[in-house]
C-alpha positions in Angstrom: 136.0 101.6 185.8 134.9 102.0 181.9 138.6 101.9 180.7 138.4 98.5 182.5 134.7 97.6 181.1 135.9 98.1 177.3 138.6 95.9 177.9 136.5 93.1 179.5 134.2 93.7 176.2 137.4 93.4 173.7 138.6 90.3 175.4 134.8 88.7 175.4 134.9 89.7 171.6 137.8 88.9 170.9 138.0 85.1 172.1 134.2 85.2 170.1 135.7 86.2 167.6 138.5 83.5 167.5 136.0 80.4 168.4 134.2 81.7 165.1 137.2 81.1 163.2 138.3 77.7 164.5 134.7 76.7 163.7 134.9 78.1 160.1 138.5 76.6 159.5 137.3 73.2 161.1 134.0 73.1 158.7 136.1 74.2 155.7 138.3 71.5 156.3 135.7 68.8 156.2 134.7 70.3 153.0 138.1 70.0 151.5 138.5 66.0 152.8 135.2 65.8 150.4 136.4 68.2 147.6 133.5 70.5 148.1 136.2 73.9 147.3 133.5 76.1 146.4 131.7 75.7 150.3 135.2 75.5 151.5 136.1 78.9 149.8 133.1 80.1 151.0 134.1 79.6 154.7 137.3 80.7 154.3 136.2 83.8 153.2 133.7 84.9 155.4 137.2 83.5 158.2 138.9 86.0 156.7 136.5 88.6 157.0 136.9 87.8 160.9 140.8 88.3 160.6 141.3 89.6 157.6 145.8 89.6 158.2 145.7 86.0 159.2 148.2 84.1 156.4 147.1 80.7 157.0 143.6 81.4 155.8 144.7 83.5 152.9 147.2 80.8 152.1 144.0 77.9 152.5 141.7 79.9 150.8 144.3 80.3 147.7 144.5 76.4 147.8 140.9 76.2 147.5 140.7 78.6 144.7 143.5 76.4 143.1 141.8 73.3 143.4 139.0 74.3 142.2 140.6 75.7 139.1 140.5 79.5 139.6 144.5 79.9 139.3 144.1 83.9 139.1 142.4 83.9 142.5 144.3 81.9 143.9 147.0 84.0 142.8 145.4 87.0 144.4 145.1 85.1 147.8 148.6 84.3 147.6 150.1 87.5 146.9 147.7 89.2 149.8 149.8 86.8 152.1 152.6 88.2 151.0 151.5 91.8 151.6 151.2 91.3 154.9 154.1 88.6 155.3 156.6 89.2 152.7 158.5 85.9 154.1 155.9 83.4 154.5 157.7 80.1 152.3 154.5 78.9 152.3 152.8 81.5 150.1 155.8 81.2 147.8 156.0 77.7 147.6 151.7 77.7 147.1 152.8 80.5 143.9 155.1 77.7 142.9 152.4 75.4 142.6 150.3 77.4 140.5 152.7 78.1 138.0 153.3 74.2 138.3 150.0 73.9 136.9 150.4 76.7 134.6 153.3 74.7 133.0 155.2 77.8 133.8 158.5 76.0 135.7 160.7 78.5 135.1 158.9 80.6 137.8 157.8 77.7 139.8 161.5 76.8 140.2 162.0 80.7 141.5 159.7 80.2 143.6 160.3 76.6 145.1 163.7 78.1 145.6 162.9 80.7 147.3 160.5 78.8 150.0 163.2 76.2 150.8 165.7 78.7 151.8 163.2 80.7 154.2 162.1 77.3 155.2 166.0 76.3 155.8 166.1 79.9 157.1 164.0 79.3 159.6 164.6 76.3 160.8 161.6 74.5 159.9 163.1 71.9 157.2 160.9 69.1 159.3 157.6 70.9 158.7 155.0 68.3 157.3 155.0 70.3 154.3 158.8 70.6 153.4 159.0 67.1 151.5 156.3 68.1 149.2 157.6 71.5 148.6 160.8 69.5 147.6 159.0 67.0 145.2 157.5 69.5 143.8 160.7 71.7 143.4 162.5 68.6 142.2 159.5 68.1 139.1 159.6 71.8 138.7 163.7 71.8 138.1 163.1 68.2 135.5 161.0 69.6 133.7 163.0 72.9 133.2 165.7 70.4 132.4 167.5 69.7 135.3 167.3 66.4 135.9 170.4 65.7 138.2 169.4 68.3 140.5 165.8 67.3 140.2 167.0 63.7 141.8 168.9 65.3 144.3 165.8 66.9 145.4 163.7 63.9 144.9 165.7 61.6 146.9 165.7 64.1 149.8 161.9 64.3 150.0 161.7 60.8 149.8 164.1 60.6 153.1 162.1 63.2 154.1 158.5 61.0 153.8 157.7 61.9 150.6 155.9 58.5 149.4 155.1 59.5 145.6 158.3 60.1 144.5 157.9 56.9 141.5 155.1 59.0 140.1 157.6 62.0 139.5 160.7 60.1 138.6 158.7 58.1 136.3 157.0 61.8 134.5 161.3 62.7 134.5 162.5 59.6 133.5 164.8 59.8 136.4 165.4 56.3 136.8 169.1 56.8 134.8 170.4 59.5 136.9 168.8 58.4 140.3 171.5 55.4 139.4 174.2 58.1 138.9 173.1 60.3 142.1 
C-alpha cells in the first residue's frame, strides 16, 4: 500500500509541478509581448528551477537575456540547452543570433548552418520558426560576403512566410543578384 501512496504523491506533485510551469511560461510570455525581459527572465528562471532539463525554457530564457542585452547570458542559457540536448537547431540557430548581433557572421553562419540541417534532419522545415532561421542565415552569409547564396536563402524564407525580407535585401543590396537568382 505505501509503494502505491508515494506514487499517488509523485503524480499529485508532479502535475503541480507542471501547472506551475505553464503558469510561469504563460506570465512570462505576457511580459515579453510588452518588452518587460527583465520580469520575463525572472519567471523563466524560477520555471527552470521547477525543471531545470526543460530546453524550451533555457532556449526562452536565453532569448530574454538577449533582448535585453546580456549576450553572455544568453550565451550561457544557450549552451546549457545544448548540454542536455546536443541537437536542439533551435539552440544553435538562438547562438547564431547572438553572434548576429555580435557582428560575428562568420560563426553565425556555422551556426545557421548547422540548425537548418537538423531542422531538415528532422523533418521539421515547416516549423514557424524555419523562415526566420533562414532570413537570418541568408543576412548572416551577405554579410560574410555571399550574396548569391544569401538570395537563395532569402527567397526561400520569403516562400516560406518570411514577410521582411526587403529590409534584408535592402541592408545586402540584393536587389542585383535577386534579378540573377
Amino acid at each position: 500500500m505505501f509503494d502505491n501512496d508515494n506514487a499517488i504523491d509523485n503524480a499529485v506533485d508532479k502535475e503541480m509541478r507542471d501547472t506551475k510551469v505553464m503558469d510561469l511560461l504563460m506570465d512570462a510570455e505576457k511580459c515579453r509581448q510588452k518588452r518587460d525581459y527583465g520580469t520575463e527572465a525572472r519567471l523563466l528562471a524560477f520555471a527552470l528551477k521547477l525543471k531545470p532539463d526543460d530546453t524550451m525554457i533555457w532556449n526562452k530564457l536565453g532569448r530574454a537575456y538577449r533582448a535585453a542585452g546580456f549576450l553572455d547570458k544568453a550565451v550561457e542559457c544557450y549552451q546549457q540547452v545544448l548540454a542536455i540536448s546536443r541537437d536542439d537547431p533551435w539552440a544553435y540557430a538562438n547562438l547564431g543570433g547572438v553572434y548576429l548581433v555580435q557582428e560575428n557572421y562568420t560563426d553565425a553562419c556555422e551556426l545557421y548552418a548547422k540548425a537548418v540541417w537538423l531542422l531538415d534532419a528532422a523533418n521539421k522545415l515547416n516549423d514557424r520558426d524555419y523562415p526566420t532561421i533562414l532570413a537570418n542565415y541568408a543576412f548572416a552569409l551577405g554579410k560574410s560576403g555571399d550574396k548569391r547564396q544569401a538570395a537563395r536563402l532569402l527567397k526561400e524564407a520569403e516562400k516560406r512566410g518570411y514577410a521582411n525580407g526587403g529590409y534584408i535585401r535592402k541592408q545586402l543590396k540584393l536587389s542585383l543578384f535577386d534579378k540573377l537568382f
